[in-house]
C-alpha positions, -999 to +999 in steps of 0.1 A: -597-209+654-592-213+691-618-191+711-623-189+750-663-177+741-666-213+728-656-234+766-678-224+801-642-229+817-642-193+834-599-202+831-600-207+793-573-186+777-577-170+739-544-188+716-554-173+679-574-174+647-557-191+621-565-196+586-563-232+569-541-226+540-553-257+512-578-268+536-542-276+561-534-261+595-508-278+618-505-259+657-466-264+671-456-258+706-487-260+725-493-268+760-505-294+773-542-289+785-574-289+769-585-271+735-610-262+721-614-258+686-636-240+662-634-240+624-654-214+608-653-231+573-671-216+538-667-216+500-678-200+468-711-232+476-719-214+508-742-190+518-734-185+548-702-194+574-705-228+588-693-231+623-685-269+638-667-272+673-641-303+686-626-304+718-587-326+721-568-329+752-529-326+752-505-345+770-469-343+773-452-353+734-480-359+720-494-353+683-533-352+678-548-348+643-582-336+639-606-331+607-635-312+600-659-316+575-680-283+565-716-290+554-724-271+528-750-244+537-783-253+515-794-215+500-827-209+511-854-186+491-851-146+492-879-125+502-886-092+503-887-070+536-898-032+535-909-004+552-903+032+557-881+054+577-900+084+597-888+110+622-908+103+654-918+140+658-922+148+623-936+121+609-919+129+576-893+100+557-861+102+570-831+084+547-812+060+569-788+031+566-808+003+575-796-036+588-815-066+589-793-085+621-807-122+625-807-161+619-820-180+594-837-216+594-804-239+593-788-214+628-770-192+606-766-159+617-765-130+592-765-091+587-776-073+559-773-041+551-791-013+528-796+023+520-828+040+518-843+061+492-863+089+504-868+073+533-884+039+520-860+004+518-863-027+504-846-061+515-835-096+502-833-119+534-837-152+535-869-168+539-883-187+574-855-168+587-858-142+624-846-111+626-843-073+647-839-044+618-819-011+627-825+020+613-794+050+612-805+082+604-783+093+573-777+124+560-775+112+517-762+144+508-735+150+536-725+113+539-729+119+577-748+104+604-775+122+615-789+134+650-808+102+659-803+067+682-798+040+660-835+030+661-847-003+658-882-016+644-900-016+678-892+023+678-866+014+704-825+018+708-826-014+727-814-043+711-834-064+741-865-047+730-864-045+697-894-067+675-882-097+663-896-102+629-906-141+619-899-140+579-930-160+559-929-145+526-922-112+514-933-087+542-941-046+540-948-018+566-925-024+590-916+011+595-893+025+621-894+058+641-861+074+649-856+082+685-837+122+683-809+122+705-812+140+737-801+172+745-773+175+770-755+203+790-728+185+798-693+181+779-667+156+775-635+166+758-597+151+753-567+149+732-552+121+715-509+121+714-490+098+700-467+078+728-433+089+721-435+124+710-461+138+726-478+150+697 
């Protein structure tokens, strides 16, 4: 995978994601210049996506062959996160889709996801791991979203804010509080048409 987000050159331009077909990729036609490149490697032995980075320079007719070799991701232990789901003015158990967003001890990043029920959740995240949790109001029966921020434990909507959680062990009570969403008087309305016809 070639990626501008992985080179400070403010010129760096985006080329593609490839996939390695039998652990093979060959790039014609490029260039010359500087690339970087970043394989984003994993198998049925890894928990998690393993990212490693190279950089090669180009020249004029010229063939550079590069090899990676993906570590395999050790598994770390699972433990248990939980807590409850409240309204904030309420106080009673809201049901909500609820994702644990975070890194565990080897720089992995991870997000896992869950369903509550009646308002409580429970969580299998790997352990010495840090994470933020987000809580969306759900509405079981009507499959629908319901009239809340997505909330995260902190009992804020921002992600800068939010509590990060340091995983020891199996841990209970962290409960979020939904934020409602505010009432506006104001409107915002369109139409979507196709191109060609209009319609």
């Amino acid at each position: 995978e070639l990626d501008e987000n992985w080179q400070n050159d403010n010129e760096a331009k985006f080329i593609g994601s490839y996939f390695a077909e039998n652990s093979t990729l060959q790039l014609n036609d490029l260039d010359e210049g500087t690339y970087t490149i970043v394989s984003i490697g994993g198998s049925s032995n890894t928990t998690m996506p393993k990212y490693t980075l190279k950089t090669v320079n180009l020249s004029c007719a010229s063939t550079s062959e590069i090899t990676f070799i993906i570590d395999q991701v050790q598994e770390d232990e699972m433990v248990t996160l939980s807590g409850e789901i409240f309204d904030s003015e309420s106080k009673l158990n809201v049901d909500a889709f609820v994702e644990v967003i975070g890194s565990d001890s080897h720089g992995n990043f991870f997000t896992i996801g869950t369903i509550t029920e009646v308002g409580k959740f429970n969580v299998l995240v790997p352990n010495n791991s840090e994470v933020k949790i987000l809580a969306h109001g759900f509405d079981m029966l009507g499959g629908n979203f319901k009239n809340y921020l997505p909330t995260y434990y902190g009992n804020t909507y921002d992600y800068a804010e939010a509590t990060i959680v340091i995983v020891e062990g199996d841990l209970d009570k962290l409960d979020i509080e939904l934020i409602s969403l505010p009432e506006y008087d104001n409107s915002i309305s369109g139409k979507i048409t196709e191109k060609e016809s209009g319609t």
